[in-house]
SETI-628911 format. One record per residue: x, y, z of N, C-alpha, C, O, CB in turn; residue in one letter. Coordinates in steps of 0.02 Angstrom, whole numbers, plus 50000, padded with zeros to 5 digits. Glycine has a CB too. Example, Ala and Ser with C-alpha at 12.3 -4.5 7.8 and 13.67 -1.06 7.14 Angstrom:
% residues 2
506604971650390506154977550390506604983550390507124983450423505654977650452a
506424988850354506844994750357506455000250394506705005750402507044997050286s
***
This chain:
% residues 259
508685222055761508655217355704508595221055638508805219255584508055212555712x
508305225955650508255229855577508935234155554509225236055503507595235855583x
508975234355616509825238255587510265232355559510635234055513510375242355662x
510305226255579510765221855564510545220855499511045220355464510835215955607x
510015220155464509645216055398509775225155358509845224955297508465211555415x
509795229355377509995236655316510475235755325510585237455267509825244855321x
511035234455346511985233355363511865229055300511955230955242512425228255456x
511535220255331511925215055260511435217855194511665215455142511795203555274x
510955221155183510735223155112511335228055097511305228655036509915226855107x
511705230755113511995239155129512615235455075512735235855014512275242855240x
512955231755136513605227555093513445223955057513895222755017514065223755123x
512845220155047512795214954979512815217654917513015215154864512185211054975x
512455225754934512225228554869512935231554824513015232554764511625235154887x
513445232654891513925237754878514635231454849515175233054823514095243554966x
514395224754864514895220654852514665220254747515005222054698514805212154916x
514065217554750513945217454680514165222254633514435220554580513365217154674x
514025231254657514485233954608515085235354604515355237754554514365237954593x
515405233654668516235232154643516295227654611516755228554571516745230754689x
515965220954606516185216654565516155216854504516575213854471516005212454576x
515665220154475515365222554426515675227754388515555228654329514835224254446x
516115231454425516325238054417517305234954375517615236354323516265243254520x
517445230554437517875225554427517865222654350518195225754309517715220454479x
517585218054335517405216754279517495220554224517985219754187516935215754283x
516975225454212516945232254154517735235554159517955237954107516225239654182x
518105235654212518725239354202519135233654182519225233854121519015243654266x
519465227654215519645222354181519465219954087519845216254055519365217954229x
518955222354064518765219754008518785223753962518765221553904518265217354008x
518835230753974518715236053907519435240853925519525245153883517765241753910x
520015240753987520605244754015520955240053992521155239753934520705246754091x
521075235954038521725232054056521695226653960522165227553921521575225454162x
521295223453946521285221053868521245226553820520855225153775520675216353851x
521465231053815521565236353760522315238553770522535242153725520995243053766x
522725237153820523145241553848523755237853787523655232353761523255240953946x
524185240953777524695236653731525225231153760525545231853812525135241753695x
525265225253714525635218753737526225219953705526245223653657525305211353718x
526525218253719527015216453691527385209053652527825205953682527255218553731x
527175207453599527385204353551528155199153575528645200653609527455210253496x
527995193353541528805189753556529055190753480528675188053440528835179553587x
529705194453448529825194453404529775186353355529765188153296530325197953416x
529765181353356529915175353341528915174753319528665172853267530395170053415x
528695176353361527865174153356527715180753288527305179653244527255175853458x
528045186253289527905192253254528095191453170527715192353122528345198153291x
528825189553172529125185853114528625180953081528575182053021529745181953138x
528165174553108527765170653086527355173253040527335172552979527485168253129x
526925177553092526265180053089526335184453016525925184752971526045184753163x
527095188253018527245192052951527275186252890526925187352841528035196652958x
527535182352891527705176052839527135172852814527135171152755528115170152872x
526515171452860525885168852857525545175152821525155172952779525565166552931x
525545182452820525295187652789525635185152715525365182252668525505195352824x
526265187252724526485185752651526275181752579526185182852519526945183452664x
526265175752634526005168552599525395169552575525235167552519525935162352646x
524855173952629523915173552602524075177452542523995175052486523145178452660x
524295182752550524355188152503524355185952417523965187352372525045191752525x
525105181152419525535177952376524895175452338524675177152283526115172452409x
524625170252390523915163652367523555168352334523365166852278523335158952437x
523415173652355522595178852328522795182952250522395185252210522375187652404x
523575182652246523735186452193523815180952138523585181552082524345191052205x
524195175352161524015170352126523195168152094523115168152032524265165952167x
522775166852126522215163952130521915170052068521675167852016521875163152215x
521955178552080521625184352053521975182551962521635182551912521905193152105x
522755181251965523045179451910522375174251864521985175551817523815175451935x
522475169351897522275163851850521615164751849521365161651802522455156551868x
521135168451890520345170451855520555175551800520055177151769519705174651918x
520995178051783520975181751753521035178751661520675179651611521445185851788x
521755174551675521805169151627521105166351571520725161851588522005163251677x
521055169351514520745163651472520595158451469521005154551445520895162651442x
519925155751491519735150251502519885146051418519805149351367518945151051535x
520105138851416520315134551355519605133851318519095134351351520685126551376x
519585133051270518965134151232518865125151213519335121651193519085140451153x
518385123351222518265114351236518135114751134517765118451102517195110651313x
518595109751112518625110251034517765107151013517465103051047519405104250996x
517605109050977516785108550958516965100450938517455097450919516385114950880x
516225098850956515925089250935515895089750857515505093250826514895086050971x
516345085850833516315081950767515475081050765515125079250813516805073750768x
515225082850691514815082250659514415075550686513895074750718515065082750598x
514995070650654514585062950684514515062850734513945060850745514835056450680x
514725063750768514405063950859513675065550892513325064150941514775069550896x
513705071050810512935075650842512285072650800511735075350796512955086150822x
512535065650766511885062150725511935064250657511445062350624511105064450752x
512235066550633512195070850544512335064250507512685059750532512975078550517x
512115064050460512035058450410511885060550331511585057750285511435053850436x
512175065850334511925070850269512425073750247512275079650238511405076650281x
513175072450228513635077250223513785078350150513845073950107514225075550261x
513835087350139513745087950058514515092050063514685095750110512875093450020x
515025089949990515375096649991515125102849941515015099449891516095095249975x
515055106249931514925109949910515405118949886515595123049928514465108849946x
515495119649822515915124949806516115127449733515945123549689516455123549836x
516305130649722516205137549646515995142549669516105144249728515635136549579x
515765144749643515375151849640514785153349675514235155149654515175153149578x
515075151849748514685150949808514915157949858515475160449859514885142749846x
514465159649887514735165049947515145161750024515385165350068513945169349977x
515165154050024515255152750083515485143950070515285139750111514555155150131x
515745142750033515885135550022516235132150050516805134350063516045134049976x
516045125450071516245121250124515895115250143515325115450120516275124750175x
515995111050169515745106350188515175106350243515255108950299516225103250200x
514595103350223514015105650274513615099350286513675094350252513505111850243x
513215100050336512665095050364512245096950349512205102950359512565093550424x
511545093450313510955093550285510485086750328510665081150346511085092850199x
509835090350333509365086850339509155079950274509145080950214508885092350348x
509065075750296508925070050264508195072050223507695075050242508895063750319x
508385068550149507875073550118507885079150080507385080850049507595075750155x
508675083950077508585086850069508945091050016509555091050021508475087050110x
508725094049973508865094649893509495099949883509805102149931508125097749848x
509625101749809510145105949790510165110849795510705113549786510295105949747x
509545115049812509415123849818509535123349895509785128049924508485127949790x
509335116849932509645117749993510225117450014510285119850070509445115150023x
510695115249992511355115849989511815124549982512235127550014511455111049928x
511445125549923511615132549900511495136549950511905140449974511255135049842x
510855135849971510425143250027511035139750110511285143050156508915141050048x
511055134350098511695132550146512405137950159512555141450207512015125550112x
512735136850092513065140450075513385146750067513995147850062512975139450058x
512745151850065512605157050066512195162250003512015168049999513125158250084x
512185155549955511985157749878512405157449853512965156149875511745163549857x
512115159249770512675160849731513125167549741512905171849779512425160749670x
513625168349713514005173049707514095176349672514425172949632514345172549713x
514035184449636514175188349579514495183549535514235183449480514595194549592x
514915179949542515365176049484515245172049466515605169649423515885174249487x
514445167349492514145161449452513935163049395513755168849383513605158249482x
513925156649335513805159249273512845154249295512735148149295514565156249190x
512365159849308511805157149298511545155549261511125151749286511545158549310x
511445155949188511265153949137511655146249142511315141449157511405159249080x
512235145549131512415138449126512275133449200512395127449204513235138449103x
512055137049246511855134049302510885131349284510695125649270512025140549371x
510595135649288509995133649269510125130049208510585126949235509535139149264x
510115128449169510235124449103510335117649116509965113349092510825126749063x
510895116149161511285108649160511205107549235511485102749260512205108349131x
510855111549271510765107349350510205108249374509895113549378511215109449411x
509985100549398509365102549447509485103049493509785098849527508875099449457x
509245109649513509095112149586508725107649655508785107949716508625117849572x
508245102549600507665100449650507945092849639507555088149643506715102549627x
508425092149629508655084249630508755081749723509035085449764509585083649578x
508505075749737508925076449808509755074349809510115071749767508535071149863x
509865076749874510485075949901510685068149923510325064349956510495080649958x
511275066849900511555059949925512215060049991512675064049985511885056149850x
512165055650045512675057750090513335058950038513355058749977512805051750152x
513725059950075514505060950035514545064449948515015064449907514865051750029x
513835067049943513925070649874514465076949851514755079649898513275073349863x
514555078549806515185083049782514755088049742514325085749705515845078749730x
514825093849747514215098349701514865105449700515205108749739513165100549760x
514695104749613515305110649611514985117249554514895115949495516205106249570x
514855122749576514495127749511515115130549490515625130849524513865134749534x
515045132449432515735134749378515415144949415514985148149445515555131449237x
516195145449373516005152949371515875156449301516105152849257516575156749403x
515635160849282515665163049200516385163849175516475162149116515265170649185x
516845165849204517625165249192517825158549162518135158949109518035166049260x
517695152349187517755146349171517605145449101518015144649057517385142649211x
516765145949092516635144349024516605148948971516145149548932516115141449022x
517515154748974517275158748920517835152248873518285148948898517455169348923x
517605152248806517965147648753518405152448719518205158148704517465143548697x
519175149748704519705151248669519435149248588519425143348570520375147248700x
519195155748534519075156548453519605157048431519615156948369518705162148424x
520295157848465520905161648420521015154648380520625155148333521735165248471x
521215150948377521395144348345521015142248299521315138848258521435139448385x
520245143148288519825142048245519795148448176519785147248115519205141248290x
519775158248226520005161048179520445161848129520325163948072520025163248191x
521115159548160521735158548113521325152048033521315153047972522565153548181x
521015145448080521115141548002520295145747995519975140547988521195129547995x
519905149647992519335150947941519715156347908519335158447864518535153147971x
520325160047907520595162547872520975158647816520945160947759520875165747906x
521235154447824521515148547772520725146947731520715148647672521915139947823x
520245144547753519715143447739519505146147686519445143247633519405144247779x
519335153447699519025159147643519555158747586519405158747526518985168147677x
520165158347610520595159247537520555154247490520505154147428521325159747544x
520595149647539520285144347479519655141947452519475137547413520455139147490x
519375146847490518485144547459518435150247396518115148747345517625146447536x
518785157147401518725161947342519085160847300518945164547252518805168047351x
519605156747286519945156047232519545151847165519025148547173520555152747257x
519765152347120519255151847065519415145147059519875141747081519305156446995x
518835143747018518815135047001518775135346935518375138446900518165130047031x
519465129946915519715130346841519075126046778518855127846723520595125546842x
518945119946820518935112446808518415110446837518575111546896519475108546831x
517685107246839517475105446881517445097146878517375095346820516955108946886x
517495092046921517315084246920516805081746866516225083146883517015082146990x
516835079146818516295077646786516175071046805516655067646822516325078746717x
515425067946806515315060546801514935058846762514515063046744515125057546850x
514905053546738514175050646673513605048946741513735046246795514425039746603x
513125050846723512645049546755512235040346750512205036746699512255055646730x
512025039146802511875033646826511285030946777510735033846777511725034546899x
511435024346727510745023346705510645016046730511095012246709510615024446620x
510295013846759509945008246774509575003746722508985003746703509525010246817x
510124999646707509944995446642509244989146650508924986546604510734991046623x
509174988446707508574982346715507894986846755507814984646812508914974346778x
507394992646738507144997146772506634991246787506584985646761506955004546740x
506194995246852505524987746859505154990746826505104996546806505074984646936x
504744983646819504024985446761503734990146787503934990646845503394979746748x
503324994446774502604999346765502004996246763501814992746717502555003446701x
501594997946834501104992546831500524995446803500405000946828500944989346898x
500064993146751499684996446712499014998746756498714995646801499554992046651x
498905004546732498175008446756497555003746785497204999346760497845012546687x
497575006446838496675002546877496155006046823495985011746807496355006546989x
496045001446810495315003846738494825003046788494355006846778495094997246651x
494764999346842494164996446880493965002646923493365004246925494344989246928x
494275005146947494165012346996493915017846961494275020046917494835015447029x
493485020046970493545027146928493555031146956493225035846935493145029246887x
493855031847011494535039047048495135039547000495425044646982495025036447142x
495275033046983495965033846944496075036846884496635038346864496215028446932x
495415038046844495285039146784495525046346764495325049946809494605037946774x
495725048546736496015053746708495485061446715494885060546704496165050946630x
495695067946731495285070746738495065073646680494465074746688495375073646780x
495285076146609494975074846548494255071746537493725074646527495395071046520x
494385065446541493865060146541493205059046585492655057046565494185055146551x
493385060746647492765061446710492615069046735492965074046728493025056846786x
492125068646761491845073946819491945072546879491675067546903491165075246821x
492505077846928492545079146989491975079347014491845085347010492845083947003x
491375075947045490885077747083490875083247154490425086347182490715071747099x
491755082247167491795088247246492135094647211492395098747249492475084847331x
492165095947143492655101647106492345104947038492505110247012493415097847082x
491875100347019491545102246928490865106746962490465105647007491165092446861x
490985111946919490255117846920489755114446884489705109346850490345126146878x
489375119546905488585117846860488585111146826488515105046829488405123646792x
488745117546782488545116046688489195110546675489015106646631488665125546617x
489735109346695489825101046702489605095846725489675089946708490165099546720x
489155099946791488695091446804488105092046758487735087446740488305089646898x
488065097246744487455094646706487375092746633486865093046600487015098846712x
488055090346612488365085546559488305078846587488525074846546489145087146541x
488145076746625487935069446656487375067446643486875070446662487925068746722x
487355062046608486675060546562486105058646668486245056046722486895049346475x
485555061646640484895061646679485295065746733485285062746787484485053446703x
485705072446735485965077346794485445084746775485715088946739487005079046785x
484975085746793484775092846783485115097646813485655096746842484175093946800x
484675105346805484995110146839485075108946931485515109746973484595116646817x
484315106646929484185106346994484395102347034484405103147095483705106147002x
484675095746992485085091547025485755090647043486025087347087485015088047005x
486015095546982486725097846988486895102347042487435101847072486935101046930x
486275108647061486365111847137486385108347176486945107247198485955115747162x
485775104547208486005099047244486585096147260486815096447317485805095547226x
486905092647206487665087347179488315093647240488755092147281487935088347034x
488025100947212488545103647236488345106947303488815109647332488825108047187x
487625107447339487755109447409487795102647447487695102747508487175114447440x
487965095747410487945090547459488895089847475489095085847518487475082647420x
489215092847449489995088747451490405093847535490145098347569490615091247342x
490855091747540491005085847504490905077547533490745075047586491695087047489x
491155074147441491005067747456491755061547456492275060747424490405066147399x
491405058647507492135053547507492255046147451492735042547437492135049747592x
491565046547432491555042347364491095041647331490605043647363491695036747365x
490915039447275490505040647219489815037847244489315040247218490795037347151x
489775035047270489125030247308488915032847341488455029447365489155024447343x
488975040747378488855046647449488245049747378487695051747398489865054347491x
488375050047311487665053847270487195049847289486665051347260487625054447182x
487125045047325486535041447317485875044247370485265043247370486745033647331x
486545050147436486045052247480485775059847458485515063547500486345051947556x
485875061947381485825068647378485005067247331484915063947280486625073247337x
484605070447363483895069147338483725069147269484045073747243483475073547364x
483405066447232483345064947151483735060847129483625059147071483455070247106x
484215058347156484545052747139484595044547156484725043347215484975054747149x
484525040247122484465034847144484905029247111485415030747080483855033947142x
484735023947118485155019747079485185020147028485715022047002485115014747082x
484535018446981484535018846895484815024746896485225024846850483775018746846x
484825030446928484945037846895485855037746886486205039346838484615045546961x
486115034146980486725035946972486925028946916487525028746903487145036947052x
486645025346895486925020046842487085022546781487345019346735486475014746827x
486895029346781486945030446716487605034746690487765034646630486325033546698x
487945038246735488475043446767488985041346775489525043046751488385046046824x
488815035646825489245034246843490075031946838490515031246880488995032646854x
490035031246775490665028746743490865034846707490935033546647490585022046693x
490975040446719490815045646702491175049846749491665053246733490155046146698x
490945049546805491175052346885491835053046911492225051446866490915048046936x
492135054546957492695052846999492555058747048492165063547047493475052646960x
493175056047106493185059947156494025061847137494345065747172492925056247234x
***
């Protein structure tokens, strides 16, 4: 029995690696060995190369191609409600979008500034900068070229001018002078005031020295210093606050006085 059971292990073992052996030569010999091709299947297979090829050189073409550039969104599209034109003697003039709100130096700094060729003096002068902006406004700066002025036309006639202003004058226009036959009356002197009174006749109380006030009947020395460290006075009735003086005193002067 033991010999029969080492016999079938003997051949079982020896069947598996032929089969095995079978296999590995079938799969890595006989599939490597060369086929032979049906010309008709070969022809295809070349035509189908051709074609990928064709597609890939195609396809490499058109990545290569310049993509179309998508034309930019109109202004209005993007909400702008502020459009200024703007141009002269600008570095960059053109039509622009502004914030709502927003003034004439902003426009300019828009722009790019002024330009060597703005005439700034006549810019600062006649424009505000800080005015605001209106939609659809028009804003134009001159250049100094603009406002130089043509003199030739004026020089020519101040030459006509002088010649005839130096030539001598023979003759002059005479006229009778204007007399006004009905003149108005002359209204006679305020006697009642005595500001009005003649200065002859009175004493300046804010202008007469000393020894003229003290020609004022009852004016001493001492009262006349006084008279003169009190002024000045705005009318004849102000002696009444300068000490030593009173009514009877200024009653007596008084017609006498002026300012």
């Amino acid at each position: 029995m033991e010999d029969i059971k080492r016999k079938i292990l003997y051949y079982g073992i020896t069947f598996v690696i032929s089969f095995t052996l079978g296999i590995l030569f079938d799969h890595y010999i006989l599939c490597k060995s060369p086929s032979v091709e049906n010309p008709e299947v070969k022809g295809e297979k070349e035509q189908v190369e051709i074609i990928l090829e064709s597609e890939k050189t195609d396809a490499q073409t058109i990545s290569q191609e310049p993509k179309p550039v998508s034309p930019k969104i109109p202004l209005q599209e993007q909400g702008c409600t502020l459009y200024i034109d703007i141009s002269g003697a600008l570095k960059k003039p053109g039509v622009y979008c502004l914030e709502d709100g927003a003034l004439v130096i902003d426009a300019v700094n828009k722009a790019g500034g002024f330009s060597k060729e703005a005439s700034i003096d006549f810019i600062h002068r006649t424009i505000n900068l800080a005015q605001p902006l209106v939609n659809n406004q028009k804003l134009y700066f001159p250049k100094r070229e603009e406002l130089v002025c043509e003199l030739k036309p004026l020089l020519d006639e101040g030459k006509n001018i002088s010649i005839t202003y130096n030539e001598p004058v023979t003759q002059l226009p005479t006229t009778e002078p204007y007399i006004d036959q009905n003149p108005p009356p002359l209204d006679p002197p305020d006697t009642t005031n005595p500001t009005n009174n003649d200065d002859s006749e009175c004493v300046n109380i804010n202008t007469a020295t000393k020894e003229e006030l003290m020609t004022l009947n009852g004016v001493g020395e001492s009262t006349a210093e006084k008279i003169i460290m009190g002024r000045p006075y705005a009318q004849i009735e102000d002696l009444l606050n300068v000490s030593g003086i009173g009514e009877a005193t200024l009653a007596k002067f008084e017609d006498m006085v002026c300012i």
